[in-house]
Every structure is written in C-alpha cells, then in structure tokens.
C-alpha positions as MATLAB code, in Angstrom:
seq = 'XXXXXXXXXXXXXXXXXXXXXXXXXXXXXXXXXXXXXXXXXXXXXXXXXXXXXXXXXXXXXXXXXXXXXXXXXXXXXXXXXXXXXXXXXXXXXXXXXXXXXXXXXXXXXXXXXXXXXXXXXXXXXXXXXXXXXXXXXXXXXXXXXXXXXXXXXXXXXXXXXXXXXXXXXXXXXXXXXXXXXXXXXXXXXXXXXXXXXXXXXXXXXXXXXXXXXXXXXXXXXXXXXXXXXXXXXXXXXXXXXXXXXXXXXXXXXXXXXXXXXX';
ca = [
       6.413  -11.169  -29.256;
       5.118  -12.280  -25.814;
       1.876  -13.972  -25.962;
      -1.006  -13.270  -23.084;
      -1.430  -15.202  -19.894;
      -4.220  -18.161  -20.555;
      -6.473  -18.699  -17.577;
      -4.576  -21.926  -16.859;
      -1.373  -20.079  -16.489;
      -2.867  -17.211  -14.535;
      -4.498  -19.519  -11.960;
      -0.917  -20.615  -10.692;
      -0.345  -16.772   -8.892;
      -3.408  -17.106   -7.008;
      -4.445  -14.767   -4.269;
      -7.104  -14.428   -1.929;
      -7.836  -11.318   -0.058;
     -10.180  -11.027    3.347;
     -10.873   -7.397    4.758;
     -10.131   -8.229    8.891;
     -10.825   -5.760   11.874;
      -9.276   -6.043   15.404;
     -10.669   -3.687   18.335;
      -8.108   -2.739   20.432;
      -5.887   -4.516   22.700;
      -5.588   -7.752   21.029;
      -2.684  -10.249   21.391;
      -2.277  -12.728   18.716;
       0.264  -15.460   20.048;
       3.007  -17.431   17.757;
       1.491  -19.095   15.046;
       2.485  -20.117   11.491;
       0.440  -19.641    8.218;
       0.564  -22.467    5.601;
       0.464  -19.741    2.785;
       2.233  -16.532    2.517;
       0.599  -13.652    3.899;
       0.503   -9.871    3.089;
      -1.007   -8.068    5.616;
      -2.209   -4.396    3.744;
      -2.426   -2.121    7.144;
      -6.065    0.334    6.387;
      -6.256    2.268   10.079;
      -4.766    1.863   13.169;
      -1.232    0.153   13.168;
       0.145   -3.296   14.363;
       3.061   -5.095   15.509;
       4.746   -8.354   14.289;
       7.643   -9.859   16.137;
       9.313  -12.813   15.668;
      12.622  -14.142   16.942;
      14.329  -11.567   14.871;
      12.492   -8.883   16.093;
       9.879   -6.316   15.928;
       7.968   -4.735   13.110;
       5.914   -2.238   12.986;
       2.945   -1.406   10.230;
       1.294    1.946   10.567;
      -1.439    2.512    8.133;
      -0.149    2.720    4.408;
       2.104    0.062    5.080;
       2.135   -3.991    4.675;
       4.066   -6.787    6.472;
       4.619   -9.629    4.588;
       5.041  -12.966    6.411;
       6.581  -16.178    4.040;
       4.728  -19.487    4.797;
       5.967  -21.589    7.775;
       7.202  -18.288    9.852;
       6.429  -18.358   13.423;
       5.490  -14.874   14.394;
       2.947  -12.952   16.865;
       1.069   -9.731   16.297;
      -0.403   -7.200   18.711;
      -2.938   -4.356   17.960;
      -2.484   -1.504   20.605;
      -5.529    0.288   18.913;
      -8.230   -0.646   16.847;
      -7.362   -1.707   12.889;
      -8.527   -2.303   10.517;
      -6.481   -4.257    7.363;
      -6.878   -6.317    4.602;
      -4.878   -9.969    4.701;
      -3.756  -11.572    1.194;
      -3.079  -15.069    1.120;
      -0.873  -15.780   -1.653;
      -0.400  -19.165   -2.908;
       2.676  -21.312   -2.590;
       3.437  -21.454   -6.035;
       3.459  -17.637   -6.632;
       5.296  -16.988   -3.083;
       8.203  -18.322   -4.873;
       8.999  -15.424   -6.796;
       8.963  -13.213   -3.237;
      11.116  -12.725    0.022;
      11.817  -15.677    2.177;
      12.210  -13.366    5.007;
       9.656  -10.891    7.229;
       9.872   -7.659    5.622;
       7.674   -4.088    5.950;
       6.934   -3.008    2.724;
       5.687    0.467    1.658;
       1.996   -0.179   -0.033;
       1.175    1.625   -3.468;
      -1.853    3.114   -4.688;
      -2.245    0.568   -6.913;
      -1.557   -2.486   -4.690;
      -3.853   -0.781   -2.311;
      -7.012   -0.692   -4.629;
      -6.138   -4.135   -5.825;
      -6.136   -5.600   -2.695;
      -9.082   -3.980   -1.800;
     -10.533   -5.131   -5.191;
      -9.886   -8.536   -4.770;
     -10.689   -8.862   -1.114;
     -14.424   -8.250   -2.350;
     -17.033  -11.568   -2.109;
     -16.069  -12.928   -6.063;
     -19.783  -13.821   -5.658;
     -20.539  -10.314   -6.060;
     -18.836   -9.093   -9.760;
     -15.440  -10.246  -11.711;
     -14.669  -13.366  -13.439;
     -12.030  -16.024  -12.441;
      -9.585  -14.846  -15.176;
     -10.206  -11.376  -13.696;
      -9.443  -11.952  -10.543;
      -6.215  -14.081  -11.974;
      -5.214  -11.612  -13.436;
      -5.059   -9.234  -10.712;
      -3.527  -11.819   -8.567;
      -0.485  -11.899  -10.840;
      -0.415   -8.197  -10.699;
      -0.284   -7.839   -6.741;
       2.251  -10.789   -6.747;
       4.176   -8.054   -8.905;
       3.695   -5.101   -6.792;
       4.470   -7.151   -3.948;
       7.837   -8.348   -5.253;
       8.773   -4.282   -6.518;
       7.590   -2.700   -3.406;
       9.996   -0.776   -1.602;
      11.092   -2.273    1.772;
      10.591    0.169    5.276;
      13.782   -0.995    7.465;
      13.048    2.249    9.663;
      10.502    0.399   10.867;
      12.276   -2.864   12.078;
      13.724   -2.826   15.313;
      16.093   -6.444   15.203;
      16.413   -8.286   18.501;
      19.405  -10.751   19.941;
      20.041  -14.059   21.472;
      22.319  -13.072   23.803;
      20.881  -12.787   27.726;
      22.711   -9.825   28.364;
      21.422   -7.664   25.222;
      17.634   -8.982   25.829;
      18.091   -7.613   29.594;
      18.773   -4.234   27.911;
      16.370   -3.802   25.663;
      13.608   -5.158   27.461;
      14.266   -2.205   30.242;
      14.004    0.023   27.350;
      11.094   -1.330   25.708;
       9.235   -1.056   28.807;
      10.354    2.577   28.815;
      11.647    4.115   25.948;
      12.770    7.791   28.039;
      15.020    5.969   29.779;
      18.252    7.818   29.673;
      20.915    5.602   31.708;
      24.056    5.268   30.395;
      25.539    1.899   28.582;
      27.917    1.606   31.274;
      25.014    1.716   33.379;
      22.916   -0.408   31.665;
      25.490   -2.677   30.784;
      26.110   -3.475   34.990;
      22.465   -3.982   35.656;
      22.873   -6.550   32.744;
      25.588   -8.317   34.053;
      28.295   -7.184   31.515;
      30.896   -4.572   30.795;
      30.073   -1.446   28.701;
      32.914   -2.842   26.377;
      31.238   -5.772   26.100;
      27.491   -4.770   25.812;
      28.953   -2.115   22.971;
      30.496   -4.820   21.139;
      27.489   -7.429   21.518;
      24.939   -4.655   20.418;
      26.850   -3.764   17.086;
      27.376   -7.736   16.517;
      23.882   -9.000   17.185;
      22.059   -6.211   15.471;
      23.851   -4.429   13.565;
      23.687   -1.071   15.264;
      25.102    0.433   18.051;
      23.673    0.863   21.042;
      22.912    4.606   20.719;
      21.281    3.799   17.345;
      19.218    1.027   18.552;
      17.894    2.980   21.054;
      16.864    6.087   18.622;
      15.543    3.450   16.347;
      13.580    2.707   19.538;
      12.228    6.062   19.984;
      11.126    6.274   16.286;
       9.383    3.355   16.370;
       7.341    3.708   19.417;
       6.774    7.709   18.034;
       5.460    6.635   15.138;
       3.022    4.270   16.717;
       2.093    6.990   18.934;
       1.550    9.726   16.067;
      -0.843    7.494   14.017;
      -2.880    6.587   17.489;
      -3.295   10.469   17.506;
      -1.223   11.084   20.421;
       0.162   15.104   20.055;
       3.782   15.578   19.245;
       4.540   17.255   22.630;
       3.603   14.366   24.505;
       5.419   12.197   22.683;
       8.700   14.116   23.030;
       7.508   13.954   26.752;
       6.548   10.583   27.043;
      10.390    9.500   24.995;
      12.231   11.195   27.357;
      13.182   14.927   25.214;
      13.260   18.121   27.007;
      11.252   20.061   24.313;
       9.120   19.223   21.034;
      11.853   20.755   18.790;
      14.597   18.572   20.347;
      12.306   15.319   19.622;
      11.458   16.687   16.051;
      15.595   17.191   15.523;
      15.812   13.153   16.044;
      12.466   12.332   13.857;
      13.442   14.119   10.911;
      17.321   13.557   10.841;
      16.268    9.792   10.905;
      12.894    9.515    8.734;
      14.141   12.149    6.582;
      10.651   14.770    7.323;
       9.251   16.212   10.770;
       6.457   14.359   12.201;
       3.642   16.600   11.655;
       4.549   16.210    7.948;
       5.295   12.068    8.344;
       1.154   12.009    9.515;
      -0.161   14.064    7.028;
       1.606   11.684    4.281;
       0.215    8.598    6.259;
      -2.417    7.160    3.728;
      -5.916    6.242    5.333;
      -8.314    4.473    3.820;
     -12.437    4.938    4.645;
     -13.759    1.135    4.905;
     -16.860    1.822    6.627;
];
C-alpha cells in the first residue's frame, strides 16, 4: 500500500502563484524565465509568440512556458491572470515545449488558492500539497492546438504571413501572394505544408479563427467580425468557426469561463 507524501517529499513540487493585471496595450519583449511558468488566463486574453509561433490564451485557458524559453507576450485588452512559477525539480515531470492548455475547475481554484499571501491562512504542507496537485493537473490537462498558429524560417513564407497578419480579410490568391513574395505558387504551396504543417488555405483559416476568437472575448459582435475577416455574411463566417472549433461562436463565448477577481 502506498504510503502519504511527508512534508520533505512534498516540498520538492513547489509552486508559487502571483495574481498579475495588465491594462491594455502592453508589449512584453523576449525574455526568459529561470522557472517554468503557467500563466492561468482570468479576463481579457493574451498572446505569446516565440520563434515557433503564436499562441493565443483567451480567458479559461493557460500557456505554459518551460524554463529557459525565449518568448514575448502582448495584451491587446486589459487582463487579468494568475502566473505559477513551478519549480525546476517538479517541471521535470511536464512539457519541454510551449503549449496552450485548457484550464479545469479544479486547477483554476487551486491556482487561485495558492496565489493567496501564505501569510494570510494554510500551512506549508498545505500549500505542498496543493502544489503537487496543480503539477498534476498541469501534466493531464488537455492541450488547445486550435489556438497555435506555427510560424517559418523561410523569407518567403514570413513575407506571406506577415501581409496576412496585418490583415486577416485579405483574399489574394497564393499565386498572388506567392509573386509579391518572390516565389512560385508551387513553391510557396510546398514551403507552407513543409514549414508548418498546413497548407496554405488552412493556415490562413487557422488565421481567421484565431484573430475571431480574440475578437469575440474583447466583446466585439459576430457581424463585425465576419466583416472585419473578410466574409460576405455572419452565417458564412459562422460556417468556418464551427466546422473548425467544432460549435458556433455565440455558443464558443458563452462556454468561455470568467472569473470575478475584483
């Protein structure tokens, strides 16, 4: 029969938690952390990239960044989150690599829990012991690829999608694109589905979904958004959202968890 964690054991998954709020606007530029970091999203939503590429974390979502990554973060509205620092020794058991994770109940309350002042209530053990429990919830939480959008090395790609990150209705054609770029549209296809794994029509839906769902949580309507991405009605945009997430949008923010931290 497995005997109980002893404080001694416990205290080698330790975690620290700090509740953090950025107004609007704010840039963070590459940095590394010497610990692993979760990063439990509370309101608002914000971006990671690194020289992968992009992730997004909506509210009801986490990122979680291994130690020594060099990343950047951006918060295009205000948001509030809670950041766990999880020590070295416990990181081992997690991913080596950026991820999005989906954020449960339970992590969610624990992180909240443990982000409190521990001058204000709970033991060391305690708080040990919910340390090794996040680690655990960490390392079974489901991972949200939807919202990764991956990046390239090659010149010619990065030409591409920066025009369409700087406007995601844009509706030119590869072979289009692909001139402006200084390739072929054989080429550009092939370097698209080589250096991200997608092809170029996919990347570019991906795209769309992840700037729509940045723009549903901010509160922007749905019509605008199918505007502002380039569809000619709502229903054509809402086609795309829920053949790709799986459920329309209107349904996607009501599922959105929130959490009151006032």
């Amino acid at each position: 029969m497995r005997q109980p964690a002893n404080p001694s054991d416990v205290g080698r998954s330790s975690v620290k938690g700090e509740l953090v709020q950025h107004p609007s606007g704010i840039s963070i530029a590459d940095h590394v952390h010497h610990e692993a970091q979760l990063t439990v999203v509370l309101k608002g939503t914000m971006k990671i990239a690194c020289k992968g590429g992009w992730w997004l974390a909506p509210a009801g979502r986490g990122i979680w960044i291994p130690a020594g990554v060099a990343h950047c973060a951006n918060y295009s509205e205000a948001a509030s989150f809670i950041l766990l620092k999880i020590d070295p020794d416990a990181a081992k058991a997690l991913s080596a690599e950026i991820r999005s994770i989906t954020i449960s109940d339970l992590l969610k309350e624990l992180a909240l829990e443990i982000s409190r002042d521990p001058r204000k209530g709970g033991d060391r053990v305690e708080r040990e012991l919910m340390s090794q429990l996040i680690v655990r919830q960490i390392r079974n939480s489901r991972e949200t690829s939807l919202l990764f959008l991956p990046s390239a090395r090659d010149v010619r790609v990065l030409r591409v999608m920066q025009l369409l990150r700087a406007d995601p209705a844009n509706d030119r054609q590869l072979d289009e694109l692909a001139r402006m770029a200084g390739s072929s549209r054989r080429t550009m296809s092939r370097l698209f589905l080589s250096e991200t794994g997608m092809s170029f029509a996919r990347w570019r839906d991906h795209l769309r979904i992840v700037t729509a769902l940045d723009m549903l949580v901010r509160g922007v309507p749905i019509l605008q958004i199918a505007v502002d991405l380039g569809y000619n009605s709502q229903s054509s945009f809402t086609t795309m959202f829920t053949r790709i997430i799986g459920i329309p949008p209107a349904r996607y923010l009501r599922d959105v968890s929130i959490v009151d931290v006032r």
